[in-house]
C-alpha positions in Angstrom: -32.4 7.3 1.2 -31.2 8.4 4.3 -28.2 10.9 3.8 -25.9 9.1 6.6 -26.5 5.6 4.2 -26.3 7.0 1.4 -22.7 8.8 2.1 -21.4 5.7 3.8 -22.7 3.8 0.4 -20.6 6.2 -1.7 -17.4 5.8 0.6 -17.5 1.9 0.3 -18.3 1.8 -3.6 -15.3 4.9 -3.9 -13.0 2.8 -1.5 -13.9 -0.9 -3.6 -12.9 1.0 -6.9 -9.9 2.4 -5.2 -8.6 -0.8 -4.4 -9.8 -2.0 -7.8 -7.0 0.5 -9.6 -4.3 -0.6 -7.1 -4.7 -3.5 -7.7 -4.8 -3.5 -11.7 -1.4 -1.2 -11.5 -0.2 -3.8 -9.7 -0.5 -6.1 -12.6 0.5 -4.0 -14.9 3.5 -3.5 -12.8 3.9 -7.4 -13.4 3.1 -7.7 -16.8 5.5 -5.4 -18.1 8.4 -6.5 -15.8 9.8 -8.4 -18.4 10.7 -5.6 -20.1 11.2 -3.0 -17.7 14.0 -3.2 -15.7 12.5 -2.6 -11.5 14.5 0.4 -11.3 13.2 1.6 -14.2 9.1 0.6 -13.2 10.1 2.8 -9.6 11.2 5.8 -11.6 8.7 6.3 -14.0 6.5 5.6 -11.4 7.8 8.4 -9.2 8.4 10.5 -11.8 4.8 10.3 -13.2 3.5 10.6 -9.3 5.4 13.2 -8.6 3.9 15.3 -11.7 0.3 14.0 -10.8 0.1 14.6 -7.3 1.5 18.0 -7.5 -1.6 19.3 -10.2 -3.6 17.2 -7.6 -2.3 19.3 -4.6 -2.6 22.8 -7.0 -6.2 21.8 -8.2 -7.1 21.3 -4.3 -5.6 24.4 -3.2 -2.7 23.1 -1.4 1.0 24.6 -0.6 3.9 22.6 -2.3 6.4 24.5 -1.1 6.4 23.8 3.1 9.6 23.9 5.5 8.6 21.2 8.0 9.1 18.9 4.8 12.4 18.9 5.5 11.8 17.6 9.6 13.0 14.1 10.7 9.2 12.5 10.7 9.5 13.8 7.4 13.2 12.1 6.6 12.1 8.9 8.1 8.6 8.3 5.9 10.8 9.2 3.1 12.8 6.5 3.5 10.0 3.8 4.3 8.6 4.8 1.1 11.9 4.3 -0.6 11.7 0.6 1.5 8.3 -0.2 0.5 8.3 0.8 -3.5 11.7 -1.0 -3.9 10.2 -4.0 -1.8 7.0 -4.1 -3.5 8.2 -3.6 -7.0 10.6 -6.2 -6.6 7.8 -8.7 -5.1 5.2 -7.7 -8.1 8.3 -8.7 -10.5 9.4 -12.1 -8.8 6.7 -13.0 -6.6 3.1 -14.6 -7.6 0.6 -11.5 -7.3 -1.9 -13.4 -4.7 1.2 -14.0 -2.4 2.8 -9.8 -2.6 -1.3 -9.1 -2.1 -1.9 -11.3 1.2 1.1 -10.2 2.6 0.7 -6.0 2.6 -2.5 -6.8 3.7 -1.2 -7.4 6.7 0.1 -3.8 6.8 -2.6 -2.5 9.5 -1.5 -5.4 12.0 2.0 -4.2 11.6 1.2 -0.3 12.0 -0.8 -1.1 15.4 2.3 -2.9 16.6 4.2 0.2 16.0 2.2 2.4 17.5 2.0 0.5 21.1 6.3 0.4 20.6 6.6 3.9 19.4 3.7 5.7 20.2 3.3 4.8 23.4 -0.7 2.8 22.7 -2.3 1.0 25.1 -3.3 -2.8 23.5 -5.9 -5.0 25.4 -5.3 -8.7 25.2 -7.7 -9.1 22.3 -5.4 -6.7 20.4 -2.1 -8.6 21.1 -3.9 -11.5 20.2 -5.3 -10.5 16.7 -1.6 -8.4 15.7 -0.5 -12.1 16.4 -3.0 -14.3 14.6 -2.5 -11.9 11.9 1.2 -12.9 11.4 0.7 -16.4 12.0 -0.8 -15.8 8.9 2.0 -14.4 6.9 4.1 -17.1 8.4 1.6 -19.4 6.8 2.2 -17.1 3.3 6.1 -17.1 3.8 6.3 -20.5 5.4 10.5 -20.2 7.0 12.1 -23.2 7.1 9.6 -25.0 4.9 10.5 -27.0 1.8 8.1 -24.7 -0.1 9.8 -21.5 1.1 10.4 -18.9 -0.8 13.1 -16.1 -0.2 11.7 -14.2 -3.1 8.9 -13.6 -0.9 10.5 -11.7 1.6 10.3 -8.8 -0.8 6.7 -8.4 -0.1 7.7 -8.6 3.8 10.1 -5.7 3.3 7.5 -3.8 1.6 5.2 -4.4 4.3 7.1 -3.4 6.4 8.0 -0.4 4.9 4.4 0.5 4.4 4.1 0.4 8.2 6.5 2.8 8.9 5.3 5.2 6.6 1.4 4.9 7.6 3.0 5.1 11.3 4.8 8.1 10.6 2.0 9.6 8.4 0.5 10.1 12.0 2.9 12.0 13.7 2.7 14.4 10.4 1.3 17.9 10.8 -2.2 17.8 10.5 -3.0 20.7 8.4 -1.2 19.3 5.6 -2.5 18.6 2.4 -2.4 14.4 1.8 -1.9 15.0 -2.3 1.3 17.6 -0.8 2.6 14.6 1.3 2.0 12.2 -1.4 3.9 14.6 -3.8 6.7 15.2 -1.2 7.2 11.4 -1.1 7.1 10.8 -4.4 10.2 13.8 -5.4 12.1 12.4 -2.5 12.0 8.9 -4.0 12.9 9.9 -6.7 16.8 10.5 -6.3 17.3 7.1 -5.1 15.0 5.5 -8.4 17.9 7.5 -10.4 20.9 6.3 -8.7 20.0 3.0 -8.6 19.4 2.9 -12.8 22.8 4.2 -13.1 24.0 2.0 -10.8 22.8 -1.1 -12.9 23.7 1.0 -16.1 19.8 0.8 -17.5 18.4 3.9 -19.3 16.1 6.0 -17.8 13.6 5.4 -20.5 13.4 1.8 -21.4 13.4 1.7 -25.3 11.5 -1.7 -25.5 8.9 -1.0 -22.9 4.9 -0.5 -23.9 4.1 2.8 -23.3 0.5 2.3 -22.9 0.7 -0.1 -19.9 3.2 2.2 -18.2 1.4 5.3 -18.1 -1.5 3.1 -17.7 0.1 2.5 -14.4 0.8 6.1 -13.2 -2.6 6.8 -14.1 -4.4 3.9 -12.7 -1.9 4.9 -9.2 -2.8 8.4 -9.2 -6.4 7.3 -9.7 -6.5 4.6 -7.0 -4.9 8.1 -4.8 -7.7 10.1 -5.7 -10.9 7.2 -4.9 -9.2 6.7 -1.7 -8.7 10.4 -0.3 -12.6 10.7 -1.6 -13.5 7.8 0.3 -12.1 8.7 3.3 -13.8 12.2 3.3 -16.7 10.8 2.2 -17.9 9.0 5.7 -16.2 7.2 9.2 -13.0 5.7 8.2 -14.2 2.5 10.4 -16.9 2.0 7.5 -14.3 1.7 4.6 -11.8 0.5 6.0 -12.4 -2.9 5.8 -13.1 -2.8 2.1 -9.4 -1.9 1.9 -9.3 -5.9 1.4 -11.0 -5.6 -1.8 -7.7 -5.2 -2.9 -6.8 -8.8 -1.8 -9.5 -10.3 -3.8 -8.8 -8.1 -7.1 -4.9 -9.3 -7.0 -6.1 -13.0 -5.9 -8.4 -12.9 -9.1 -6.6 -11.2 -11.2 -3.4 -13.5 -10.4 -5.4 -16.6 -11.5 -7.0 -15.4 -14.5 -3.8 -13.1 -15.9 -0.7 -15.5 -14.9 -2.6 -18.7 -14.3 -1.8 -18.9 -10.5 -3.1 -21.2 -7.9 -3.4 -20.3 -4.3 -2.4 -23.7 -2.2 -4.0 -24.3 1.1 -1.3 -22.8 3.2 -1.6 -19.4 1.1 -5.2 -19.2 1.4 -5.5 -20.2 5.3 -2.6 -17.4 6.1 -4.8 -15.0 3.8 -7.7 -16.1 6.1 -5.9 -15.2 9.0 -4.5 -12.0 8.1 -8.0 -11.2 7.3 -9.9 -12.4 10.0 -7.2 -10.2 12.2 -7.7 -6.9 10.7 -11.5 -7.1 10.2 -11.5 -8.5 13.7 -9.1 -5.4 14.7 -11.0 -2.5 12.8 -14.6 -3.5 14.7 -13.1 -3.7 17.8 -12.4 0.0 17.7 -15.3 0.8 16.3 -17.2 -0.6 19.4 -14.6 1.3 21.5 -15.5 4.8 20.2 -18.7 4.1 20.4 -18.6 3.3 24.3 -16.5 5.8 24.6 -18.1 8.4 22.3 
């Protein structure tokens, strides 16, 4: 087999198992959220991240001990990931898993929006016009206004949104850093606000009634889904695996159905459509791009 196939084979089957592990933390997440308290679910989650990334960064040679972490790029993707954990932990607990999975889907439309406001990017029409077919789509998901709304839902907006700042920011970090370093640095910033807001609501920090096999499940199957995804990356073009990064749609769509018995309507499935069709549409446009331009 040729070696540029065979690498770009191994990226997508790395990236499709990747998604596979997000998206059965994500249920987990769910599953146990009757018992574990969301505060509680975002500690143990940073807490357990925050102990697996660093032997991540150690085993790959990295620094963990950097002065730029303390820089406001650094400040600011702290706080989007403090947005986007509380957001999507609070979506996985209230919100039907197919609906919190269509919506962050539609992170990448929302990061290339950023980056023609912040960064200064130059957008063609075709561009403008997917970023806003693609949320038409969550509009569809979210539906304002409509007798089927649901404000619970906005919890997986806010998340979204706070995954877009973070992958925005995540741009404007220093290169040379390690990614298991700046995924560790997240995860002990987080961490202070996880605490505080367990106090706050007067919760333990170990919930006595919780099952301790689906919770370090979770950190496991997290730091896992971390691990298939760096490899992926490395492994060939990111234009090649990127679009598998909607496996994870699928995964959460099934798994919502066969788990909690859920049943996409046709609003939810034509806004999923959308958001898809947008960031496939999106990633090959710049693809042919680079290779006019390359």
């Amino acid at each position: 087999m040729d070696q540029t196939i065979e690498s770009n084979l191994r990226g997508i089957i790395l990236m499709v198992l990747s998604m596979g592990a997000f998206a059965m933390a994500d249920t987990l997440i769910k599953l146990v959220s009757g018992s574990v308290a969301p505060a509680q679910i975002m500690f143990l989650m940073m807490a357990g991240g925050s102990f697996m990334f660093c032997v991540i960064a150690k085993l790959q040679g990295a620094r963990l001990i950097d002065r730029r972490v303390f820089l406001p790029v650094f400040l600011v993707r702290y706080l989007a990931e403090v947005i986007a954990m509380v957001g999507m932990v609070m979506a996985l607990t209230l919100v039907p898993l197919s609906t919190v999975g269509a919506i962050i889907q539609a992170t990448p439309l929302l990061v290339a929006l950023g980056a023609v406001v912040f960064l200064g990017e130059k957008v063609s029409w075709r561009r403008w016009s997917t970023i806003v077919l693609g949320f038409v789509g969550v509009l569809l998901i979210v539906q304002p206004g409509a007798d089927g709304f649901d404000a619970l839902s906005l919890w997986a907006v806010l998340s979204m949104f706070g995954l877009s700042v973070r992958d925005l920011t995540t741009r404007m970090t220093p290169p040379d850093m390690a990614s298991a370093s700046l995924a560790a640095y997240s995860a002990i910033a987080t961490l202070p606000f996880a605490m505080a807001w367990i106090v706050m609501d007067g919760d333990t920090f170990l919930p006595p009634e919780a099952d301790w096999v689906f919770l370090i499940s979770i950190i496991l199957l997290g730091s896992l889904g971390y691990l298939l995804l760096t490899a992926s990356i490395r492994s060939t073009s990111l234009s090649v695996v990127a679009p598998f990064r909607y496996a994870r749609l699928l995964f959460m769509v099934v798994l919502g159905m066969v788990v909690f018995g859920e049943r996409p309507g046709v609003s939810m499935l034509a806004g999923t459509a959308l958001i898809v069709i947008s960031g496939l549409y999106m990633m090959w446009r710049e693809r042919l791009l680079k290779r006019q331009t390359g």
